[in-house]
Each structure stands twice: as C-alpha cells, then as structure tokens.
C-alpha positions in Angstrom: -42.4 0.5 -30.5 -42.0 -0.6 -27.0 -38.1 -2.3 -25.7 -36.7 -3.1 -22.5 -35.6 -0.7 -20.4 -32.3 1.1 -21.0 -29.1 0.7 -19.6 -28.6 3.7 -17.6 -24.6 4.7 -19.6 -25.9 3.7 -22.8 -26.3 7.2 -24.3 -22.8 7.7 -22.8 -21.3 4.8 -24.0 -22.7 4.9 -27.3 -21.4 8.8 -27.8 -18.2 7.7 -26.4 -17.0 6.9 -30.2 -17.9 10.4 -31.3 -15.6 12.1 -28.2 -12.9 14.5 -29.6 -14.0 14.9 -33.2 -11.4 16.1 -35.3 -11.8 19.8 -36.6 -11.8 20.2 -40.4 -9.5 22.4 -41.6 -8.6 24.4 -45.0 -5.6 25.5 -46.0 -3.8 28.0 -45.7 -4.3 27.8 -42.0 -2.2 28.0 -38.8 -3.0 26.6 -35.8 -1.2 26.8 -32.2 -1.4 24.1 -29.4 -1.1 23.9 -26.0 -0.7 21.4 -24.0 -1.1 22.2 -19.8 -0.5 19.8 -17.2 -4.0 20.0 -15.1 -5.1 18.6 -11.2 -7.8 18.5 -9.2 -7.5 22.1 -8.7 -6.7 23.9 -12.0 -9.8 21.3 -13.2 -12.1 23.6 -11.0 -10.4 26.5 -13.0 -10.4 25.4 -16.2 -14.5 26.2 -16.9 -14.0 29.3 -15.4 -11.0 30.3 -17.7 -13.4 28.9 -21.2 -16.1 31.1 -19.4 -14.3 34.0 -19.4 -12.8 33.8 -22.8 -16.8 33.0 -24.2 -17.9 36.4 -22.6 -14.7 38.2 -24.0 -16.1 37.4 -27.3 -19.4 37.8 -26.7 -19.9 34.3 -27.0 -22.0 30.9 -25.2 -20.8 29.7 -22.1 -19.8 25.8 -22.6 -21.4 23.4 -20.1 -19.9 22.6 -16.9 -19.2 18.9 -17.3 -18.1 19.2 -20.6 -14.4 17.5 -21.4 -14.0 19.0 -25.0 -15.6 21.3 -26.8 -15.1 23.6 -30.2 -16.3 27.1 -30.2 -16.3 30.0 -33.2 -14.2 33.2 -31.8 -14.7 35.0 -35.0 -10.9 35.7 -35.2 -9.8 32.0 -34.5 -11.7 28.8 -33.2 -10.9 27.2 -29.9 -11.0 23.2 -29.8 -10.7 22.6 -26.2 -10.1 19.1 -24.7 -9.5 17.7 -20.8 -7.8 14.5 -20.5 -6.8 12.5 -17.5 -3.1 13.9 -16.6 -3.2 17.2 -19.3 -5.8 19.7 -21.4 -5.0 20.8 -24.7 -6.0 24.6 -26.3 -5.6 24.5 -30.0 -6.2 27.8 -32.1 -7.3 27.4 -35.4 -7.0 30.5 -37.6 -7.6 29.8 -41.8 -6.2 33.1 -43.5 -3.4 33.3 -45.8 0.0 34.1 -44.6 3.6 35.5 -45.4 5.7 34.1 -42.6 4.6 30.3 -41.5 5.6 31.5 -38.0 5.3 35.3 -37.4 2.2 36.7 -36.3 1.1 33.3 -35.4 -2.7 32.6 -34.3 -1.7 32.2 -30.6 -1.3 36.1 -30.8 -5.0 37.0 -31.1 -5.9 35.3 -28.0 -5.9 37.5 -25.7 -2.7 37.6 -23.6 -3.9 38.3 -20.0 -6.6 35.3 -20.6 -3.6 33.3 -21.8 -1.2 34.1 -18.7 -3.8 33.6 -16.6 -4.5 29.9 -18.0 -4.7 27.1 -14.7 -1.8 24.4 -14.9 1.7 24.3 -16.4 2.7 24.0 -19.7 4.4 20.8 -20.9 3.7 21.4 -24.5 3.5 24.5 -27.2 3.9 24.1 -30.5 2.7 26.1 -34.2 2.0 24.5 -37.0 1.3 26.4 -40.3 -0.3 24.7 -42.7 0.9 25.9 -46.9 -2.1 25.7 -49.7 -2.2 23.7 -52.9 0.3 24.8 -55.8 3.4 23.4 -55.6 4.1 20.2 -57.5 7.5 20.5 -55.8 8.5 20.4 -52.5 10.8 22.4 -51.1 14.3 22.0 -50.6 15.8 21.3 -47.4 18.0 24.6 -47.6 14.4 26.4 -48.3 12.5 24.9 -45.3 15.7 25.3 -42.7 15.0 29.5 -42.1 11.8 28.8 -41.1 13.3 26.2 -38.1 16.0 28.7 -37.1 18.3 26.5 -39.3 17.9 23.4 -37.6 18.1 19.8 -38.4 15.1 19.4 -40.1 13.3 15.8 -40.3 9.7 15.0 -42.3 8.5 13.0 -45.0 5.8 12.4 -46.5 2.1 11.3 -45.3 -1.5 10.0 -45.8 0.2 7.8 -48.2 2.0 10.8 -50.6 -1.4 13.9 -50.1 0.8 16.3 -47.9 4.0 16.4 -46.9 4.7 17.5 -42.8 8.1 18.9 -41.7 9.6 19.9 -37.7 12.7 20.0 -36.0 11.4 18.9 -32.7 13.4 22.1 -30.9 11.3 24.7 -29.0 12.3 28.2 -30.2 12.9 31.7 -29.0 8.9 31.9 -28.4 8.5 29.1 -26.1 6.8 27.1 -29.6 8.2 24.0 -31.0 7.1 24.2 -34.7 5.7 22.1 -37.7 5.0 22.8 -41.3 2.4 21.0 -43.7 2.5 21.1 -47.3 -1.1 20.3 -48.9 -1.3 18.0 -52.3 -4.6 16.5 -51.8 -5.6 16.5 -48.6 -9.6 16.6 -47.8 -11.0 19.3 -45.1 -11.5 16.4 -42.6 -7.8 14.7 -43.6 -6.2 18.3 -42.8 -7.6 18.0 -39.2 -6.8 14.8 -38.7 -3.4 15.2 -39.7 -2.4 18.3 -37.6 -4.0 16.4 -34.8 -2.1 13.0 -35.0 0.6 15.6 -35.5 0.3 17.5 -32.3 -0.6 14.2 -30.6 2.9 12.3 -31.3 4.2 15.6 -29.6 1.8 16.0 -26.3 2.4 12.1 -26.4 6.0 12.3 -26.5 6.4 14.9 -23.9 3.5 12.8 -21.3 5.9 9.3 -21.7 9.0 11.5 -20.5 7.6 13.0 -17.8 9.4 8.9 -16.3 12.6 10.2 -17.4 13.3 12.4 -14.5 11.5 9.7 -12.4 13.8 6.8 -13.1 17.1 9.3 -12.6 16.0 9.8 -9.7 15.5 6.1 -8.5 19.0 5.2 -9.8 20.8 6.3 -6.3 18.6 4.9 -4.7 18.3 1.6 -6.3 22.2 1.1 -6.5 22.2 1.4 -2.3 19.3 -0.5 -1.7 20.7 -3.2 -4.2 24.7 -2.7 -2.4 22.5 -3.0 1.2 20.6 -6.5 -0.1 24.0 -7.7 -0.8 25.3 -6.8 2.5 22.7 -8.3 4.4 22.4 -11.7 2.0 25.8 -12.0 2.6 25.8 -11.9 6.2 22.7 -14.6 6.3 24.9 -16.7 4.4 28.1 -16.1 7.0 25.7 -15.8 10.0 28.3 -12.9 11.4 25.7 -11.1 12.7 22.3 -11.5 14.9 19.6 -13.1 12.8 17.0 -10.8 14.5 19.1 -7.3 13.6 19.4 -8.8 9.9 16.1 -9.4 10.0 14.9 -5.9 11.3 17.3 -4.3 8.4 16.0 -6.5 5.8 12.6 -5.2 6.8 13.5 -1.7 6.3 14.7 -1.8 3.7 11.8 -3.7 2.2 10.0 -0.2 3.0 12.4 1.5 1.2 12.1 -0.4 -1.7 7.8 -0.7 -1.5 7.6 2.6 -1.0 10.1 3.6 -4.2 7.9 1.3 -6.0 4.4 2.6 -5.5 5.8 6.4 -5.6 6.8 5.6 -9.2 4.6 3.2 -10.2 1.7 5.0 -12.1 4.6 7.2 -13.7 6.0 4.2 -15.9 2.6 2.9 -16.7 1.6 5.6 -17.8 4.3 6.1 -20.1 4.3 3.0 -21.2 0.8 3.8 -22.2 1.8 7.1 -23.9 4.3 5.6 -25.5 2.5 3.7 -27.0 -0.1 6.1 -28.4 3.3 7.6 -29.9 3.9 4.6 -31.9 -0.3 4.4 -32.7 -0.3 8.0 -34.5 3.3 7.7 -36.1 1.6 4.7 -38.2 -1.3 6.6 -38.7 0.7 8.5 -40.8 1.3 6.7 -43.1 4.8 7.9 -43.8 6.8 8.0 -47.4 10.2 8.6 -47.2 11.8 11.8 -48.7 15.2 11.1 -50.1 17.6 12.3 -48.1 15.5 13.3 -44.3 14.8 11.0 -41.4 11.3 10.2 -40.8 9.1 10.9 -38.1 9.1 7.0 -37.3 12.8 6.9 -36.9 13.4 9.9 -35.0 11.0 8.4 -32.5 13.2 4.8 -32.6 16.5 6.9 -32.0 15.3 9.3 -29.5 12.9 8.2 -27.8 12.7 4.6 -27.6 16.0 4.9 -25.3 14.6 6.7 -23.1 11.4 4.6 -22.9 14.0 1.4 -22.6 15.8 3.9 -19.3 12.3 3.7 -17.5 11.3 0.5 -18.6 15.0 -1.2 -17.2 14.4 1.0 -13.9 10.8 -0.2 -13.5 11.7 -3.5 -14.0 14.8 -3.1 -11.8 12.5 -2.2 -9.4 10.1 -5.2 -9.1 13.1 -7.5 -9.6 14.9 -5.9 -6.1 11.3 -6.4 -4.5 11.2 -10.1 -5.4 14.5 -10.1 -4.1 14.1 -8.3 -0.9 10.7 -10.7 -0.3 13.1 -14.0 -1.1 15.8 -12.4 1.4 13.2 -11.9 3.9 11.5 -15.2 3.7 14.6 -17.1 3.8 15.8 -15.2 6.8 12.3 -15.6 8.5 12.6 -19.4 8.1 16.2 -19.7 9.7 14.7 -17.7 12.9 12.0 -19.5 13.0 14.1 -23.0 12.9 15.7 -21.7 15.4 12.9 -20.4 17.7 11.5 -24.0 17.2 15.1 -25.8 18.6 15.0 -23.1 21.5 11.1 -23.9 22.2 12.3 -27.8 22.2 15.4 -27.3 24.5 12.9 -25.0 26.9 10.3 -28.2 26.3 12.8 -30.5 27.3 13.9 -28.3 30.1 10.3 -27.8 31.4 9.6 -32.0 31.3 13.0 -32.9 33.3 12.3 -30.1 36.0 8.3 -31.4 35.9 10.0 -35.3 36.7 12.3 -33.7 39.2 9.3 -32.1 40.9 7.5 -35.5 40.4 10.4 -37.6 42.3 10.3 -34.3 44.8 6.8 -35.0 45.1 6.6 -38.3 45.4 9.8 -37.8 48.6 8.0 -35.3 50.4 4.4 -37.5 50.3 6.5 -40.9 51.8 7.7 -38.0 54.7 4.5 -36.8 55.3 3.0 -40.4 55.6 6.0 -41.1 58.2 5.2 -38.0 60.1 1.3 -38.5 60.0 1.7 -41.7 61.2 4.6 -41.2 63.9 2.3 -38.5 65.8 -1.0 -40.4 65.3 0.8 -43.5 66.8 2.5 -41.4 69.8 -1.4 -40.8 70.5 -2.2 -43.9 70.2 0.1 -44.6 72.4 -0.6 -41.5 75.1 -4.4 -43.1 74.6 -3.7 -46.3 75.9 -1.6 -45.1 78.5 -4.2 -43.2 80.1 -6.8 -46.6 79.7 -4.3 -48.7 81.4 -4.0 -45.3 84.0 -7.8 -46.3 84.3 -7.4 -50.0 84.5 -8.1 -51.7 81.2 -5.5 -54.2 81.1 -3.7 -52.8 77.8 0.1 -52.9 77.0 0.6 -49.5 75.7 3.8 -50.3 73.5 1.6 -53.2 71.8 -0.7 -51.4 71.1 1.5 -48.5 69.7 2.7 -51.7 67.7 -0.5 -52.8 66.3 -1.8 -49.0 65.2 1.2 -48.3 63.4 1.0 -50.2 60.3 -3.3 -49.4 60.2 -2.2 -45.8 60.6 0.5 -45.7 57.8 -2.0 -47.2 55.6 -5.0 -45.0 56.2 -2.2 -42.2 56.3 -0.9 -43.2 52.2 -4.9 -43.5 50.9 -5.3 -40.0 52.5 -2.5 -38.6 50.7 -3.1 -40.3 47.1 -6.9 -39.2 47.6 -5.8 -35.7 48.3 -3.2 -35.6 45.4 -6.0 -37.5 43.1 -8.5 -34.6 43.4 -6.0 -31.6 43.1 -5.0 -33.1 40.2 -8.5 -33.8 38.8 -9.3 -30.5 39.5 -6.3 -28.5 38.0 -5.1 -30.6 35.6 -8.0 -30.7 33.0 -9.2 -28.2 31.2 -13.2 -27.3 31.2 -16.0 -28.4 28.6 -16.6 -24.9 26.4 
C-alpha cells in the first residue's frame, strides 16, 4: 500500500511515548540510584564512561546518541538515563538478602569506574525491596534500625499492594535510603514503584537547587528595593538633578535585569520539578498507616516552603522590575517636560534675537540707501560741474537736486532685489 510521504520526526515522535521504560523487577531485590548533575562537557564523557563499564563486563557498547538505555551486567543491571539538567545510574540486583542496606548492589560496580563517573552527585539513594510473606507489617520500632533510628515516614501504596518506608536523611555512606514491602505487586508495578520513588527524590533535590539561589538574591533585593525608595523619593522632592536620578535609576535597572535573567531559568525550572514532585506523590496512590506521616505530607511541610521562598523571591523580583521601569518612565517624562520648556524658552529666545536682527536689518539697509545715494549724488554733482566747466549751461546744485530723489529710489529697489534673492536662495530648502 502506497501513503503520502512521511513526516521526517515521525518515527521519533511516535517512540517518544515508549522513552524511559520502566524496568520490571522481582522481589527480593535492591537497587541503588544515582543521580549526577551533567553539562556540556561531562555529556561528552558520559558514553565513554557506559563504554568502559560494557567492555569491563565483556559486554555491547550502547550507541552514541542514545539518552537511556538498560544493559544485563550479569551481577546487576544498569538502567541508564540522561535528562536535561542531570543523568541517573540505577543498579538493579534481585537476590535475597540479610541486611536491606549492607552489602548493597552499588558495591559490585566497580569502584574506580564509579569514582571516575563525569558530573557531581546531587542524589544517592538504596532502596531494598522485602518479598511476599508477611501479612503484617512491621512495627515502627522494627523498621527504625534499619534508618539509623530516625524519624521514619511511609504508608501505604498502589492503592494497599506494598507498603514503601524512608527517612529522607542521607547516611554514613553518602545513601539516603528506602524500603518496600511487597503484598501484591506485579513485576512491572515493582519497577514502577521504585521509580516514582526515586523520582519524588531526584525531583525534590532538582526544585532546591532555587533554594540557595533565592538566599542569595535576598541582600541584594532588600538594597536595590532601599535604593528604588531613595531615588522615588527624591523625584517626588526634586532635591536632586533630574539627570543624576535618572543615570542611578538606570543602574540600577541593570542591577536588577541582570539579577533577573541570572536566576530566571533556576525558578522555572523548579517550579517545573516541583511539580513532577507533586505528579509522582499521586501516583502513589497513598493509604495512610496509623500513626506515620505520609509521603504527601512530608512534601506539603518541607518542601512546599521552600518552593513558596523561591516562588516569593521570583516574584519579588519581577515586581522591583516593574517598579524600576515605572520609576524610570516617570522620571523620563519629567526631563523630557522639561527639555520641551527649555527648547520653548531657547525658541522664544532664537525668534526675538531673529526680530532684533530683522529691525537691525532693516536700519542698516535705510543707511546704506542714504550712503549709496549721498556719493552717487556728489557725482552727480562733480559731473555737472565739469559740463558746466565745458559750457553746457547746467546749475550744478539743481541738478544735484533733481538726481537725488531718482537715485534714492533706484538705490532702495537695488537693495530689496539684492535682499529678495539671498533670501530666495538660502531660505528654502531644495526639492529631494
């Protein structure tokens, strides 16, 4: 059968539902997680690392573009998966035990491969997962050695087929550790369970990487916020130069900018891991155990305020920007009023000094008509002398007379022609 032709992502789109299967599991198992922030450059190491664990055990080398992928060590399996900020090695080992946490998978990995692993950790935890048998759980006082005597928390999930136990704490080992007790959980269920488990932890950690983030902006928010005061008070008093205010108020519009894009991907993102927090606590499907705080509320006491500290900073954040821009608009008007009433005053200035020219103008044209006609009558005049020298019967002084008003007249065209065609050729601007 012939179609259309394809959509060149479909293959990668369609598969994109089957990405990070979950691994089935059968108890009694244990299985240790690691979770190791990653960058550009520990991603370039990361293949090289699964490489050289494959050819310690004698096993395929995984693709290079691959972002998860589950391989069979004999010993243990390895489920390895890359996501955007961390990757994630979980050891799967399905043996019986003695000791939930002693002699724990993690150890037959082998330790120079581990220590040489790229990126840092931000997440470690053991989980040990107990088979079928016990119609009863546990007590409290029976689970609490196994945390170091710790404040325990669990309860049951997958709506009453296992029962999952942790005290959130990382231990002597570096490991923070969980416990699963099995009643009727499927193959499939048991790996999806220690996932979501594992998850709300990586999760939890990822959302508060903010924390230290938003501490940080406090200082820094309180003295940009006591320097916006300062200078919103002095626009209101006009104590000091509009143009200094305005050359504060625009540093410290930087300061504030660049505060905001430095931290900006950091609270989104935890708002985003956050909320995958909240996503796999439901998925749990929790049933209280008489007596022990759920998972659910541990994450509303402990972590929601902390989630509320970066959310309050973030938004304290955008609120001193809009502040900062309605500061600096405000002040930008006022000098710009006032650079309008100092361009009207020069305006003003400019058209009584253009008049004064003018009347100047106009003075110095009626002297130069006097003096143009004062010489060309006295020539005139030096003319008709030197006819009458010659004997033509002229009167000199009458005829000095007579010229002068011709002259003056001829003398005032001359000088408005003149003045006429300067100004038609300076005072318009050319065709474009």
């Amino acid at each position: 059968m012939s179609i259309p032709a394809e959509f060149q992502h479909r293959q990668m789109l369609h598969d994109e539902v089957h990405a990070r299967p979950y691994e089935t599991i059968q108890p009694p198992a244990r299985v240790s997680y690691l979770g190791l922030l990653s960058t550009e450059e520990t991603r370039q190491q990361e293949h090289a690392s699964l490489e050289a664990l494959c050819q310690w055990f004698n096993c395929p080398v995984p693709p290079l573009d691959s972002i998860h992928l589950m391989i069979d060590l004999g010993t243990f399996r390895l489920k390895w998966e890359r996501h955007s900020e961390f990757t994630s090695y979980m050891f799967i080992q399905q043996a019986p035990f003695t000791h939930p946490f002693e002699n724990t998978v993690i150890d037959a990995v082998p330790q120079e491969w581990l220590q040489k692993l790229p990126g840092e950790v931000v997440m470690a935890a053991h989980m040990a997962i107990m088979p079928r048998g016990q119609e009863v759980l546990p007590s409290t006082s029976d689970i609490a050695p196994w945390f170091g005597d710790n404040y325990v928390l669990g309860a049951q999930i997958g709506d009453g087929v296992a029962s999952a136990f942790t005290d959130f704490r990382i231990h002597g080992d570096g490991f923070s550790r969980f416990l699963i007790f099995d009643r009727a959980m499927t193959h499939r269920q048991t790996g999806r369970m220690v996932q979501r488990l594992f998850e709300i932890e990586i999760y939890r950690m990822m959302a508060l990487l903010a924390l230290p983030v938003a501490r940080e902006l406090r200082p820094t928010l309180n003295r940009a916020d006591q320097q916006l005061v300062k200078i919103t008070k002095a626009v209101s008093t006009q104590g000091e130069s509009d143009e200094a205010l305005l050359d504060e108020l625009t540093q410290l519009a930087a300061t504030v900018e660049n505060a905001l894009s430095n931290s900006y991907y950091r609270f989104t993102a935890a708002q985003a891991y956050h909320a995958l927090v909240v996503r796999r606590v439901e998925e749990l499907r929790e049933t209280r155990i008489q007596g022990m705080q759920t998972f659910r509320e541990f994450m509303d006491r402990r972590l929601v305020p902390a989630m509320d500290t970066c959310e309050a900073v973030s938004q304290r954040q955008e609120l001193l920007s809009k502040r900062v821009n309605r500061a600096s608009q405000l002040l930008r008007t006022r000098v710009d009023i006032h650079r309008e009433r100092h361009n009207q005053d020069l305006l003003a200035s400019m058209n009584k000094r253009a008049q004064l020219q003018l009347r100047l103008q106009e003075t110095v044209e009626g002297l130069s008509v006097v003096a143009i006609t004062y010489y060309a009558a006295s020539l005139v005049g030096y003319v008709a002398k030197s006819l009458k020298t010659l004997g033509v019967p002229l009167d000199p002084t009458l005829v000095m007379g007579v010229s002068i008003p011709v002259i003056a007249i001829f003398a005032a065209l001359g000088v408005r022609h003149i003045r006429e065609a300067v100004t038609g050729k300076h005072g318009h601007e050319p065709d474009l």
